[in-house]
N, C-alpha and C positions, 0 to 999 in steps of 0.2 A: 172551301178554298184549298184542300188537299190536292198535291199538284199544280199547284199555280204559287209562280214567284218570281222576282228579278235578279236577275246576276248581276251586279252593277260593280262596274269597275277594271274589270279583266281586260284583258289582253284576251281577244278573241282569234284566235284561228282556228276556217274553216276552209281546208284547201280546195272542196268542191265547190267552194262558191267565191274562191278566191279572195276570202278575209283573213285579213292580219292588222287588227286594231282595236283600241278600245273604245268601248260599247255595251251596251249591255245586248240580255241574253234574256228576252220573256219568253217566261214558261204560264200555260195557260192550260188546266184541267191536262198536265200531262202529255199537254204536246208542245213545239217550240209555236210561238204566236209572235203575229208583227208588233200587235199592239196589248201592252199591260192590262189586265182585266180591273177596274176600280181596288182599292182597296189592299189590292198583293202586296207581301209580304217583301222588302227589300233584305238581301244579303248581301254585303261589301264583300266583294270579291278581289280585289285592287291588289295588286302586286302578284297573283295569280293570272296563270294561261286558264281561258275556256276555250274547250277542244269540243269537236260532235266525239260520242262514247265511242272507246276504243274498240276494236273488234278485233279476236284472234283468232287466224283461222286453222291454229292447230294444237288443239288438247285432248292430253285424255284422262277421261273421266271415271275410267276405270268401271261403268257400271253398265251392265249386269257383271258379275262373279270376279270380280278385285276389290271388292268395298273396303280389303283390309288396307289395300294404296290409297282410297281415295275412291269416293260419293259424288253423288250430282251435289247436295248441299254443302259438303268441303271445297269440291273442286270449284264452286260458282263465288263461296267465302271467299278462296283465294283469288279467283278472276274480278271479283268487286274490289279489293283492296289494291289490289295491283293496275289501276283501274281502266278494266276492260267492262264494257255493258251486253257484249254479245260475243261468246265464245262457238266453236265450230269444232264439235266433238269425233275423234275417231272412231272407227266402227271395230277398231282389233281388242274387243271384249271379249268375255267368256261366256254364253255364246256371242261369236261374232253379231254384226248387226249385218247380215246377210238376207234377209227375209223381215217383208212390211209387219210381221206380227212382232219382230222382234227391236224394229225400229219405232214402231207404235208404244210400246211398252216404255224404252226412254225417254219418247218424248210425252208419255203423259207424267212419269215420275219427275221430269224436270216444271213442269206444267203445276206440279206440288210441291216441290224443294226447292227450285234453284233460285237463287236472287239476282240472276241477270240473265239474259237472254239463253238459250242453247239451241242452237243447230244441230241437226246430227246426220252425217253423213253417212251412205251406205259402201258396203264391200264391194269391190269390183268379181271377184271371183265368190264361189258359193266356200264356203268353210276359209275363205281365203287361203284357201289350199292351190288356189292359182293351176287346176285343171279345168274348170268347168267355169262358164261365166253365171252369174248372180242374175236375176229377174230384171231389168235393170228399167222394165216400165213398171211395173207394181213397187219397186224404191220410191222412183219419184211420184208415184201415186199415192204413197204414204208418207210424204215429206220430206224426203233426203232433199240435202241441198246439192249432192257434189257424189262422184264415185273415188273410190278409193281401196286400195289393199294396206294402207299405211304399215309403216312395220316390216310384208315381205311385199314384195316387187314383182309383175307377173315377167317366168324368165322366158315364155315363149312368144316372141316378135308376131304371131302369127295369130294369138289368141287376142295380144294388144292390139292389134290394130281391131280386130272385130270388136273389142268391146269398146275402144273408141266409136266405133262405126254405131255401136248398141247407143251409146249414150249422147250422141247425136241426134239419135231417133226421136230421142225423149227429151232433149234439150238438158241435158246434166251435163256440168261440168267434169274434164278428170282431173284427179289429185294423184300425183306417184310419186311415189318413194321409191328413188333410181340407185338400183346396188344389183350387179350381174355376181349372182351366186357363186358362180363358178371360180370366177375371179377373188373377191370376199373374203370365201371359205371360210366365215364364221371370223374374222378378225375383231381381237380384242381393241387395235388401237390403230393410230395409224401405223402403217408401215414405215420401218425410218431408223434411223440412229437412235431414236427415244423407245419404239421397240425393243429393239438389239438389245438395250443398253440392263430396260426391264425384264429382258428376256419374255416378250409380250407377243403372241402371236398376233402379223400384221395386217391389214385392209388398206391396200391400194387406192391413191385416186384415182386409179383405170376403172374400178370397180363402178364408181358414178360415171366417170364418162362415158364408157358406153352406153348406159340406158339414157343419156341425156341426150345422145347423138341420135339413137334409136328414138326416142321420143318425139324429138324434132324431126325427122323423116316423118313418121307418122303422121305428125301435125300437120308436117305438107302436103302426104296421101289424101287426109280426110278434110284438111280446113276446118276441123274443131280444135277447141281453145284444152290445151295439156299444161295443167301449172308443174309445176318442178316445184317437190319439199323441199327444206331447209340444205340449201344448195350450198356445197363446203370446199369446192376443189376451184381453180384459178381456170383452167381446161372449161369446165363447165360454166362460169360463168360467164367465160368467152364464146361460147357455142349459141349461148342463149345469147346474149348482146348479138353475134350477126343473125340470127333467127331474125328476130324484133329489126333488125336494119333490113330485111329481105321482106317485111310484114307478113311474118306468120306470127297466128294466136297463142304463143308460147310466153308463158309469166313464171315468177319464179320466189320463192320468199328466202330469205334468211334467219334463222334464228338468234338471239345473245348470244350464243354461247361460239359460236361460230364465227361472231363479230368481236367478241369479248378475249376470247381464249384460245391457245394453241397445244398440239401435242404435249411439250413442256408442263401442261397442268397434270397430268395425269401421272408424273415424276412426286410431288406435292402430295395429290391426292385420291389416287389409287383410283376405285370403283366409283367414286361421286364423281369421276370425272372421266367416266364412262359411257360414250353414247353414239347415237349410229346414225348418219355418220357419224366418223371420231373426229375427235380436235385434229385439224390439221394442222400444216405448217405458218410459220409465220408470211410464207410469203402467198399462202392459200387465203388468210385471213384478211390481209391487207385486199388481196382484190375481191375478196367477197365485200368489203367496207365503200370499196372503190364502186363496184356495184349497184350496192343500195344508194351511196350516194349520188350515181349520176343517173335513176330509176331503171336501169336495166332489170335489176330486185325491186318490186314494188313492193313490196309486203316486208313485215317483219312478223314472226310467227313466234311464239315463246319454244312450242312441241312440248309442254309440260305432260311430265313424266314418270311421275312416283312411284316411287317402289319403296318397299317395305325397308327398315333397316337390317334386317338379321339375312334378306336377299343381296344386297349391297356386301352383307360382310363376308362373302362368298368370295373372293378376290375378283381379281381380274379378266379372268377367262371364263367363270362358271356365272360370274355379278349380271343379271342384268341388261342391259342399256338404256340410260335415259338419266334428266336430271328433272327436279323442279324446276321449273321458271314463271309461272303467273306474277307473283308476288316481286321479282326481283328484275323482270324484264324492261319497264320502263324507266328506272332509276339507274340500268346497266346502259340503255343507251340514251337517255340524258349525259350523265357521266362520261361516257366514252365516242360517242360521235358528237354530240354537242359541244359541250366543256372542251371534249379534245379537240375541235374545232374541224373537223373530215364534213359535217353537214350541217346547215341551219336550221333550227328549230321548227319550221314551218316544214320542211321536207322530211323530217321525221313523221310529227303528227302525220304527213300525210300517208305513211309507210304504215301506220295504225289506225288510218279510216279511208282517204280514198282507195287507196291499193286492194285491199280485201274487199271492199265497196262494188269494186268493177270486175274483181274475180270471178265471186258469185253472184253477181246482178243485184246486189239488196239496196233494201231501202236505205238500212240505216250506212252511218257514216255521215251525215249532216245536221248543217243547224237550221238548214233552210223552214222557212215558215210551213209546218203542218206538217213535219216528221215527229217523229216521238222523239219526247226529250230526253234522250240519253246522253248523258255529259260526263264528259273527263277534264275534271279541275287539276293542274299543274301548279306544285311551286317549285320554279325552274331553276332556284340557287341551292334550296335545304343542304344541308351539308348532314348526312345521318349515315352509321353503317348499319348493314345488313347482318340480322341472326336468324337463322334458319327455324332456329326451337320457335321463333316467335310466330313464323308462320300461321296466315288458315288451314292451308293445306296439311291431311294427316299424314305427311310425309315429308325426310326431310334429307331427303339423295338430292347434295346439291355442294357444288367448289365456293359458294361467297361466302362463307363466314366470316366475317371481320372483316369484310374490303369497302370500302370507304365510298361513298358517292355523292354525287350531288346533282341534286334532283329526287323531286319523287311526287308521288302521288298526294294530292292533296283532299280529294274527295272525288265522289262516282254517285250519279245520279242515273235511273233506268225509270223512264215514263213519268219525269216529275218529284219520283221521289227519293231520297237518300238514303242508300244504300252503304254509303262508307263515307266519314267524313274523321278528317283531322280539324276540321275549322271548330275555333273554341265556339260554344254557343249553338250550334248546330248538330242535334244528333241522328246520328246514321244508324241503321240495321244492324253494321259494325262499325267498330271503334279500334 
């Protein structure tokens, strides 16, 4: 009977199949089933959301040659508890994941360690050196989901559009991380009064918009689907919303930290509150929320990002960029679009299963009968704050310490079986 059980009780939403009620949830040898097998085992689940398992489509996992940031078995610890069932790893390791031998090797080492799903994505350019493009049919012959430089940005309009054109070929997805170097120039923060003020070398939101303007052209050249990373500027968000009104295959995700926080945090907290893009303004923030909320942003993506702490205490210029976020993502926007009342509960979940679901074409992201039982239990009141030290992740470059939320993770199930549970009586993988 391993893998087989009833969720009885919940609050089910499942936005791909348009549920929002309570029901139960039969799991059967591991997949979701209509009907309960004799004998399965009941778990009250009542006063709990069931959700299909979350899925994030932007982490990095640091392995091959960061292990001292963060492993396939840390990083997947943290994606379980934080509860996501299928994470979507970036290829800007050391070596890059630019070549099938090098993307084969990830995916068998997660195939051994990880406790929920991993994806792995390949580099759009060869060293991600962004001169020469990448094999981009032997990636997807070796299992990438998606192309990508995440991290740097190809600055030549000329090379992107071919490798759109390459990955067309081959039916891959692009992923880009929009920042015109030129423009940028290595900025520590946003540019702005909160710069000036830290004496912080700036990054412009032109820096995003033009690659998001250039992207969208592209996507209209080729009629392939261009998502936009963790999309942080008011301009860009706007570019995309008419894109999506004219029906070009342009999507876009937002991170927490982007919906959560603004330039101002980086007054507070130095280098943990360093990341690229940078915290914008408040009124950057407000329409990236606006965004997600009206699905212009379908996705919400953590970009979890570790780094060491003795790299962090580097200051501000030499630190870095990037924060944790697995562990702290869904409790940030429980907390802050829910509670704060900007989206309903139902349009979130669906910003962490259908939205990445339709990205990358996958299966998972449902509860529908005969997908694999990957579940994200919700308790959508918990009142608990966040501590970094408690972490899975071995790393702990991140602004929440001590900030108060409500909501949070209540367990994570991958193919039937429990992977993390808070429920008394029930034990998970982790605890």
């Amino acid at each position: 009977m391993e893998g087989t059980m009833i969720l009885r009780g919940g609050r089910v939403i499942d936005p791909v199949n348009g549920l929002d009620e309570v029901r139960d949830v039969v799991i059967v040898d591991g997949r979701v089933a209509a009907e309960a097998a004799p004998g399965a085992p009941v778990v009250d689940v009542a006063g709990l959301v069931v959700c299909p398992g979350f899925i994030d489509l932007h982490v990095h996992l640091r392995e091959p040659g960061q292990t001292h940031k963060e492993d396939i078995a840390s990083g997947t610890q943290a994606a379980a508890a934080g509860g996501f069932t299928t994470v979507v790893a970036m290829p800007n390791t050391n070596p890059p994941v630019d070549r099938p031998e090098i993307l084969e090797q990830v995916l068998s080492a997660a195939r051994e360690r990880a406790c929920v799903r991993v994806l792995q994505t390949g580099a759009l350019s060869q060293g991600r050196a962004g001169k020469a493009l990448s094999d981009a049919r032997a990636l997807a012959a070796a299992g990438a989901v998606a192309l990508t430089d995440d991290g740097t940005c190809l600055q030549d309009a000329g090379l992107m559009l071919e490798a759109v054109r390459r990955a067309a070929e081959v039916g891959l997805p692009v992923i880009d991380h929009c920042e015109d170097d030129s423009v940028a120039r290595h900025g520590a923060m946003n540019a702005g009064d909160f710069a000036q003020r830290l004496g912080v070398s700036g990054q412009p939101g032109l820096a995003e918009d033009l690659v998001v303007c250039r992207n969208i052209l592209i996507c209209r050249e080729t009629g392939w689907p261009i998502h936009i990373q963790h999309i942080s500027t008011a301009f860009s968000v706007a570019m995309v919303r008419a894109a999506q009104r004219h029906g070009l295959p342009v999507t876009a995700e937002a991170s927490p930290h982007h919906l959560c926080l603004t330039e101002a945090c980086c007054v507070l907290h130095g280098p943990n509150a360093k990341m690229n893009p940078p915290l914008r303004t408040e009124a950057d923030r407000q329409a990236v929320v606006a965004g997600v909320a009206d699905g212009t942003i379908g996705v919400i993506a953590t970009d979890h990002a570790p780094h060491a702490t003795e790299e962090k205490a580097a200051g501000m210029e030499r630190a870095p960029a990037g924060i944790v976020g697995l562990e702290a993502a869904v409790a940030l926007c429980l907390t802050e679009l829910v509670h704060g009342g900007s989206m309903a509960l139902p349009d979130v979940v669906a910003r962490f299963t259908r939205g990445p679901r339709e990205v990358l074409h996958l299966e998972a992201g449902t509860l529908t009968p005969g997908a694999a039982a990957d579940v994200t239990l919700l308790d959508p009141s918990a009142q608990h704050v966040l501590h970094p030290t408690q972490f899975y992740s071995r790393s702990r470059n991140c602004p929440y310490e001590g900030r108060l939320c409500r909501g949070r993770v209540a367990g994570t199930i991958v193919d039937g079986a429990w992977v993390y549970s808070r429920l008394p009586g029930i034990a998970g993988r982790l605890r």
